[in-house]
N, C-alpha and C positions, 0 to 999 in steps of 0.2 A: 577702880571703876569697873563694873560690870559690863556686859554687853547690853544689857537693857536700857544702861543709862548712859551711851556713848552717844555723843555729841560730837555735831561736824561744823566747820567755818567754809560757808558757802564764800568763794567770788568767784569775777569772769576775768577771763581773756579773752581778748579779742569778738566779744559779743556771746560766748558763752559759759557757761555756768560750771563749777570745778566744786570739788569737795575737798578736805582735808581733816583727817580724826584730829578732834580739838586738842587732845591730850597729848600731841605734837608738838605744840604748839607756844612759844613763851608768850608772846606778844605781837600786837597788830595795831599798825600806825603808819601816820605819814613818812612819806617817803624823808630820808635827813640827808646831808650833806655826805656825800664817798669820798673815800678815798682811792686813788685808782691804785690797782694790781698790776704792774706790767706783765708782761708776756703771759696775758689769759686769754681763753677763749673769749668772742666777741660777746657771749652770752652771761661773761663773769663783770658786773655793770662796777664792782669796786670791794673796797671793806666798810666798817664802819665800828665801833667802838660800844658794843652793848655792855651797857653794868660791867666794864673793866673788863671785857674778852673780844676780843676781835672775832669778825665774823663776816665770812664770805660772804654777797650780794649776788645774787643770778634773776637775771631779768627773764622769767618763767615763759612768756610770749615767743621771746628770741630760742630757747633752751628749747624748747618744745617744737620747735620749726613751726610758727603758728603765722600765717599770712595775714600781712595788714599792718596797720602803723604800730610804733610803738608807743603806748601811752600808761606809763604807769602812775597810778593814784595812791595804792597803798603797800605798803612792809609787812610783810609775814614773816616773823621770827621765830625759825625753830628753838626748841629746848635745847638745853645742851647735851644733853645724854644722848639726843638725836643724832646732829651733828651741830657745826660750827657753821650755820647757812642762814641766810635770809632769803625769802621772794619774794622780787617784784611785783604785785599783779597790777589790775586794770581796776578792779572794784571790790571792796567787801560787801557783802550782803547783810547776811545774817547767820547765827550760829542756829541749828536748827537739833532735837535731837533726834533718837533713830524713833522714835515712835510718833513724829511728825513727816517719816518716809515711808516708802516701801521702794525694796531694793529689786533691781533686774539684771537679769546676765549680765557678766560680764563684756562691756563692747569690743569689739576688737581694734583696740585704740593701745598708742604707746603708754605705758605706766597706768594703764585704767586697771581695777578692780572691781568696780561695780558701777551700778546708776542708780544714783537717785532720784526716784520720781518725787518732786516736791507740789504742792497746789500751783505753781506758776511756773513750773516747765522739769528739765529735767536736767542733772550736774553729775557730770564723770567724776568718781569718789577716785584718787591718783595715791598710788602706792607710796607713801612716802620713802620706804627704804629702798625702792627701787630708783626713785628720783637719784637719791644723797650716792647712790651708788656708781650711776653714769653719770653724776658732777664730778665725783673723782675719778671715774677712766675718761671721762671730757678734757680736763684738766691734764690728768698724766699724757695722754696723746696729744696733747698739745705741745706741752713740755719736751717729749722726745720727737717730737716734728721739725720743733725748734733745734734740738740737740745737734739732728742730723740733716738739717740744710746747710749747704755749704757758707762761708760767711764771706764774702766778696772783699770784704776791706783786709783780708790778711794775707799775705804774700805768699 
């Protein structure tokens, strides 16, 4: 796929507008049933069972330190070449491509790369590989938090 002909999957959190390169991307759908993960961050919301591979769930709202309820409507499934991750978000929009945008500085936002100015407002385009990166040191720093707090029921 060219740069000309790159396509993004607009949705919001918490009342605004996100982007993500479609070519990320396996599939988008209703939220399904999880399975819970123990000892995750509060932001890792379960698994769930895509075409025969398990695949991490992270409730994107929470992950993102994003204030306000949490209300997720839909499933963004990474690729597998990407990672082994899904996101919860709040809304799909629409898949929009780049010559229905025009891009602006970078904001000074966590994981943003660009903005897209779309006709009905504007969507922080979010690094994917930076995302997939701090789920796994979210995740490890979790893990060795747990490792090394004391555990009270042992003598």
């Amino acid at each position: 796929m060219t740069d000309d002909h790159r396509k993004f999957l607009i949705f919001s959190l918490q009342g605004r507008l996100y982007a993500l390169g479609l070519e990320q991307i396996a599939e988008v759908g209703d939220p399904r049933q999880l399975s819970p993960i123990p000892k995750t961050p509060a932001c890792y919301s379960g698994a769930l069972n895509f075409h025969g591979d398990i695949v991490a769930v992270i409730n994107l709202s929470v992950f993102l330190d994003l204030p306000g309820g949490n209300r997720p409507g839909k499933i963004i499934v990474l690729h597998q070449e990407t990672a082994s991750l899904a996101f919860l978000v709040d809304t799909v929009f629409r898949i929009v491509s780049e010559g229905e945008v025009t891009f602006s500085p970078v904001p000074e936002e966590r994981f943003a790369v660009a903005t897209l100015s779309l006709p009905d407002g504007e969507a922080i385009q979010l690094n994917i590989e930076a995302l997939v990166l701090e789920a796994e040191n979210c995740l490890m720093r979790h893990q060795l938090s747990i490792k090394n707090t004391p555990n009270k029921n042992k003598p």
